[in-house]
C-alpha positions as CSV (number, residue, x, y, z in Angstrom):
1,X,36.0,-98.4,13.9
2,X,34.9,-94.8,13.9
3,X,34.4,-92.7,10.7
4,X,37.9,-90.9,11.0
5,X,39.7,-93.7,12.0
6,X,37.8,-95.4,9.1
7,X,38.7,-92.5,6.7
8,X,42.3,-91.6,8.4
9,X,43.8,-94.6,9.5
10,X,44.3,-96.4,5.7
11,X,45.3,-92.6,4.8
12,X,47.2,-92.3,8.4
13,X,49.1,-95.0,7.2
14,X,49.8,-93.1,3.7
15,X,49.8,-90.2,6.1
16,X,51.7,-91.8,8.7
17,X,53.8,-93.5,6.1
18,X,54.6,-91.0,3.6
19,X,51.5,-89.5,2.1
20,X,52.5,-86.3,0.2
21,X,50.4,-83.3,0.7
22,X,49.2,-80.3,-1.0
23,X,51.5,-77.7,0.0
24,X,51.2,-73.1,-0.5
25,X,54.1,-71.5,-2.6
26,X,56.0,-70.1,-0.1
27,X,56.4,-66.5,-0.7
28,X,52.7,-65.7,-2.4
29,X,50.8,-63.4,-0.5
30,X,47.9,-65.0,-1.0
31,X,49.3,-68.1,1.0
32,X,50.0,-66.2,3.9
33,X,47.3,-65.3,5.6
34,X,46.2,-67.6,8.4
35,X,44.3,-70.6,6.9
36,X,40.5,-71.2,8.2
37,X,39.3,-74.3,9.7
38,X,37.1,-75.4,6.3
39,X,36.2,-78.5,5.4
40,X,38.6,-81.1,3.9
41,X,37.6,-84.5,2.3
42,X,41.2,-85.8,2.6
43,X,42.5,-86.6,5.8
44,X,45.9,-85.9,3.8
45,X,45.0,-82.2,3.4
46,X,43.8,-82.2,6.7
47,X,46.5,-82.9,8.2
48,X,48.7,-80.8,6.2
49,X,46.7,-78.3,7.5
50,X,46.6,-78.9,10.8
51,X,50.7,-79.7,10.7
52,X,50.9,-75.5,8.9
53,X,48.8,-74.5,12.1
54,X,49.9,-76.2,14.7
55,X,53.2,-78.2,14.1
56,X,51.4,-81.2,15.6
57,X,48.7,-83.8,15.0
58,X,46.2,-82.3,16.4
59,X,42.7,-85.4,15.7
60,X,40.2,-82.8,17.4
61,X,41.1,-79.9,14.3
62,X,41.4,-83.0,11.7
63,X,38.1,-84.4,12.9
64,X,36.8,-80.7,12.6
65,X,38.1,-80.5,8.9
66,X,36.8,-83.9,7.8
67,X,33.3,-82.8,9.6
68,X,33.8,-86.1,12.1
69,X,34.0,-87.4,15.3
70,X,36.9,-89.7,16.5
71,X,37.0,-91.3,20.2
72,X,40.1,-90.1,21.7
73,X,43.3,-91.2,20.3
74,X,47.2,-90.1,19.5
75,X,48.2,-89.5,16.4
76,X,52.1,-89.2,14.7
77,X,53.5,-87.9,11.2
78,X,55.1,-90.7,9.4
79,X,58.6,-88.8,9.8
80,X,58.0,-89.1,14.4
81,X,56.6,-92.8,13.7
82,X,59.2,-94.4,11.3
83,X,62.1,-93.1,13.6
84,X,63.7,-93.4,17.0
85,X,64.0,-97.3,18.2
86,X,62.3,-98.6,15.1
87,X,62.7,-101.9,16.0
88,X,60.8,-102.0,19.4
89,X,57.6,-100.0,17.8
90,X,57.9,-103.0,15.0
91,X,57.5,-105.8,17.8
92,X,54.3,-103.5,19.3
93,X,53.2,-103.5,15.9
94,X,53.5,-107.3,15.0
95,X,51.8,-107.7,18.6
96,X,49.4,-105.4,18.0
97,X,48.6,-107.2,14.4
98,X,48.2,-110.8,15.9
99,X,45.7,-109.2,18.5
100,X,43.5,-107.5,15.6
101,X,44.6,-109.5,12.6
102,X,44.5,-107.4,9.3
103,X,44.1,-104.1,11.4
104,X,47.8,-103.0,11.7
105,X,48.9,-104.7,8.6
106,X,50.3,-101.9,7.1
107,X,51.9,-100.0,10.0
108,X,54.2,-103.5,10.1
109,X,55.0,-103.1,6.7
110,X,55.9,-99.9,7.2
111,X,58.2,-100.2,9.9
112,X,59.6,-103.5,8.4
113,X,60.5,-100.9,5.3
114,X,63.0,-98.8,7.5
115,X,64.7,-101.5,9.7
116,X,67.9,-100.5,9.6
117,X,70.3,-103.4,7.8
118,X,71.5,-105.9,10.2
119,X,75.0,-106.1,11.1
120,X,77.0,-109.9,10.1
121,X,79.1,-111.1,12.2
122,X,81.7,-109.3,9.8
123,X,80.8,-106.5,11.3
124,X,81.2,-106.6,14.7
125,X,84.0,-107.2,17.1
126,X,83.6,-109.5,20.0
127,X,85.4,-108.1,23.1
128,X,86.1,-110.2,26.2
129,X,83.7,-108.9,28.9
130,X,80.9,-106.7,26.3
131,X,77.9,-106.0,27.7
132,X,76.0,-107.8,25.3
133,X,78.0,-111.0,25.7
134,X,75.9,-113.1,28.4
135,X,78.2,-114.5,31.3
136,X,77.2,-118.5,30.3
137,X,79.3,-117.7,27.0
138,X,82.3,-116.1,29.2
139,X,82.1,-119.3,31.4
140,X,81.6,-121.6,28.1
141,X,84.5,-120.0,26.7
142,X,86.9,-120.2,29.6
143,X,85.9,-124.0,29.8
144,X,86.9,-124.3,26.2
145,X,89.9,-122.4,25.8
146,X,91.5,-124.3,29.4
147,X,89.5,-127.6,28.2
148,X,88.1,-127.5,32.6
149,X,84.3,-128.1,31.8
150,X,84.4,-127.3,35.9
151,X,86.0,-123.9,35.5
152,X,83.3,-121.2,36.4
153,X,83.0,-116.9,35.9
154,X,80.9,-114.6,38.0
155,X,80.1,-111.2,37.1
156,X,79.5,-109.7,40.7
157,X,78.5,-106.3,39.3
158,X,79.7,-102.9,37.4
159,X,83.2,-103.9,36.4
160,X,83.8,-106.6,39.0
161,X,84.4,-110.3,37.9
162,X,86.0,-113.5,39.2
163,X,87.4,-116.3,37.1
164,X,87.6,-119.5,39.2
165,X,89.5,-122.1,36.8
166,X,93.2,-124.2,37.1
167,X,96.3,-122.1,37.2
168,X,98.5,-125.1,36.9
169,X,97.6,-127.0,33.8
170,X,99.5,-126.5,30.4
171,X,96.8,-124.6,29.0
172,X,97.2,-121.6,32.4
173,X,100.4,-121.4,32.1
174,X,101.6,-121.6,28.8
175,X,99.5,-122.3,26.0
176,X,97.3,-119.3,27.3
177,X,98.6,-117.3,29.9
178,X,102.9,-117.3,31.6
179,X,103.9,-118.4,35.0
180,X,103.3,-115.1,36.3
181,X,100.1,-114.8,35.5
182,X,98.1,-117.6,34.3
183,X,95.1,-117.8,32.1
184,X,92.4,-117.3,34.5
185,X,93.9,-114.6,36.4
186,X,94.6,-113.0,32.8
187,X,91.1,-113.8,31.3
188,X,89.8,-112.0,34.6
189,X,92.1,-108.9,34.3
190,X,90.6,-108.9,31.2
191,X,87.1,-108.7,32.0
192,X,87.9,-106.1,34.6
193,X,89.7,-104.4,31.9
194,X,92.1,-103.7,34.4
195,X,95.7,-103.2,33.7
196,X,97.8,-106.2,32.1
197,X,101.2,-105.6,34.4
198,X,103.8,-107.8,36.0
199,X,105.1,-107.0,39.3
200,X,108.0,-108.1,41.0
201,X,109.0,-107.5,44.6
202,X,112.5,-106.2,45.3
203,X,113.6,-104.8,48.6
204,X,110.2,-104.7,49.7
205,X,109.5,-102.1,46.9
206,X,107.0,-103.1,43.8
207,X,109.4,-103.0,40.7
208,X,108.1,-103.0,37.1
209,X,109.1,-106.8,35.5
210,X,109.1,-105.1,31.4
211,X,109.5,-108.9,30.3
212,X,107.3,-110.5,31.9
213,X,104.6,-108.0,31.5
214,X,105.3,-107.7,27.5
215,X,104.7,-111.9,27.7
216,X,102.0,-111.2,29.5
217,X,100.1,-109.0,26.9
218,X,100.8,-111.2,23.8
219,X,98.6,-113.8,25.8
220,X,96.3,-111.4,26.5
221,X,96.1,-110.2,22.7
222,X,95.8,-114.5,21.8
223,X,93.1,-115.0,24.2
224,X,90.8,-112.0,22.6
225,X,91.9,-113.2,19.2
226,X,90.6,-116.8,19.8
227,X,87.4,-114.7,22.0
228,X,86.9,-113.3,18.5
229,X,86.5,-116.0,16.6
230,X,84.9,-118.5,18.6
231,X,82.2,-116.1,19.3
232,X,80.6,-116.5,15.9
233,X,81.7,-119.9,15.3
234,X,79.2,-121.5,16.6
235,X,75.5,-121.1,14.2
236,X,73.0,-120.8,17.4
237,X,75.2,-118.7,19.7
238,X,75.9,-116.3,16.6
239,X,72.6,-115.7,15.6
240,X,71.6,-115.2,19.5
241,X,74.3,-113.0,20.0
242,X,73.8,-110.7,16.4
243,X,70.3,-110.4,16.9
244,X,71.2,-108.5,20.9
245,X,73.5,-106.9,19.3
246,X,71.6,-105.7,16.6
247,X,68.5,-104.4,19.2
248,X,71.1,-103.0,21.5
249,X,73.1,-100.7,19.1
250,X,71.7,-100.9,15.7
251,X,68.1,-100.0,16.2
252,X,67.7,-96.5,16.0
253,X,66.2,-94.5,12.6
254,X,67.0,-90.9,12.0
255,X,63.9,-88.6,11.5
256,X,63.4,-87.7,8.2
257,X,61.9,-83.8,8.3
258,X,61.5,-84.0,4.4
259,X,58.1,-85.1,4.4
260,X,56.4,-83.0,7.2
261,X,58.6,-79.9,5.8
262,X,56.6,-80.1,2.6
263,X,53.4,-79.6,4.3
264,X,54.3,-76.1,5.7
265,X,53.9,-72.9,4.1
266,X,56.0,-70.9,7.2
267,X,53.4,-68.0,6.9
268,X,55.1,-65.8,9.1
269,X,58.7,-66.6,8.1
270,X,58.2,-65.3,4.5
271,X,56.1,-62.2,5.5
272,X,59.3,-61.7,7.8
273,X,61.5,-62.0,4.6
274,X,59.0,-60.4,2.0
275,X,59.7,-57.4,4.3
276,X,62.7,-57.5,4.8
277,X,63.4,-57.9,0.8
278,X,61.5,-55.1,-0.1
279,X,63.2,-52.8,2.1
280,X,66.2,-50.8,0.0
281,X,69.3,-52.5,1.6
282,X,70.2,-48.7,3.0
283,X,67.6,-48.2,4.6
284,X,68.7,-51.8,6.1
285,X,72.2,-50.2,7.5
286,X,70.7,-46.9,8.4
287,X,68.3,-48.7,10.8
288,X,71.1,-50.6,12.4
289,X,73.2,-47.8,12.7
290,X,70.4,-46.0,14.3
291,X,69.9,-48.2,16.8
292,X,73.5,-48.6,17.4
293,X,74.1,-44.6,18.2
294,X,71.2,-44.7,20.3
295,X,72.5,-47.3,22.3
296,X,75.5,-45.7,22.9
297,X,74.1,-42.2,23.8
298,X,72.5,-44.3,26.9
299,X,75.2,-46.5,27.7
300,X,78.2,-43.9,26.6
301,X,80.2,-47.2,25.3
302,X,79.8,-49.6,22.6
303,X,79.6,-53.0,23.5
């Protein structure tokens, strides 16, 4: 380990992971003229520094402060780090710890720290045909519900999907689905999240059957019901299904900017208001109106 990464990285991780630094009072004059590169003992200061100068981590200027050399590397705030998909970075980081044991210790800490809290089944509704609901627990259901352990479903692709089950057993055509349209065909209707409608053919014209498709939908609303539940009902499936779930859509930390906000002094900002607060507020309006009257002695029109 080189000396900055020796010095930096147990302070990157305070650094990294919410080190406070020192930071200028933003409106003294003193504090706003354009801090030198001097030496720094703190990799803390030195960053804060470098973060007033630059807005980045910049390791060549900290290695400069701290009077070191570092071999080329990437650095991050703690507020860049401890955001986005904080779930992925902590699997690179447990990785990353099993490879050099004791090394990245507290970077997993860190990240196990802001994991956001992980939705219970409570907290989650199970739709027929979610993305994050494998096709072997669409086919496991349909076998269930129709009790046909030879009734199959394929997800050809997008929003196409065929249910291949009985449409003549108790369970199609009345328990779970009507005569006009039995379970399967409704349980892939459903997938396809096409329209649930019922059709009848009168006078070779395609009429509208309101009873039919009303019976229709009240299957269709028992079949996700039961989806619902028996989603979660069993322990291994649930915990499978929650922890997708949980990667997929509940993964993702908001930056905090409090942190790397207290390290600038925004020089130029409060020379920009010191100015303009010392200026008499007339002399303010006068300026604008100035400017104004000349513009429309060019243009001959206001805009």
């Amino acid at each position: 380990m080189t000396k900055l990464e020796d010095a930096f990285v147990t302070t990157t991780v305070t650094l990294v992971f919410g080190a406070s630094a020192r930071t200028a009072p933003p409106f003294e004059e003193d504090a706003q003229a354009d801090r030198t590169l001097e030496q720094v003992s703190d990799p803390a200061d030195a960053l804060a520094i470098v973060l007033d100068r630059t807005g980045r981590v910049d390791v060549d200027q900290i290695a400069q402060l701290l009077n070191t050399v570092d071999e080329p590397a990437t650095w991050v705030s703690a507020a860049e780090y401890l955001s986005g998909n904080v779930r992925i970075k902590l699997d690179q980081a447990q990785a990353a710890e099993l490879a050099e044991p004791g090394r990245w210790t507290a970077h997993v800490e860190a990240l196990e720290a802001v994991q956001p809290p992980a939705l219970m089944a409570g907290d989650v509704v199970a739709r027929v045909g979610a993305v994050w609901i494998p096709v072997s627990d669409h086919v496991a259901f349909i076998q269930y519900l129709l009790d046909e352990p030879r009734a199959s479903v394929r997800h050809i692709g997008a929003n196409e999907w065929s249910v291949d089950a009985g449409v003549w057993s108790t369970a199609a055509r009345n328990t779970w689905g009507t005569r006009a349209l039995p379970a399967p065909k409704l349980f892939e209707k459903m997938l396809t999240q096409a329209p649930i409608t019922v059709y009848d053919t009168i006078d070779e014209k395609r009429v509208l059957n309101p009873t039919e498709t009303e019976a229709a939908q009240a299957k269709a609303g028992e079949i996700q019901e039961r989806f619902a539940s028996w989603v979660w009902e069993d322990p291994a499936r649930s915990h499978r299904l929650l922890d997708d779930y949980n990667r997929r859509f509940n993964a993702v930390r908001l930056r905090d900017y409090t942190a790397d906000g207290e390290r600038l002094s925004l020089q130029r900002m409060a020379m920009m208001l010191a100015l303009v607060v010392r200026r008499p507020p007339h002399a303010v309006v006068q300026a604008g109106v100035s400017r104004r009257s000349s513009w429309v002695g060019r243009s001959g029109a206001a805009p």
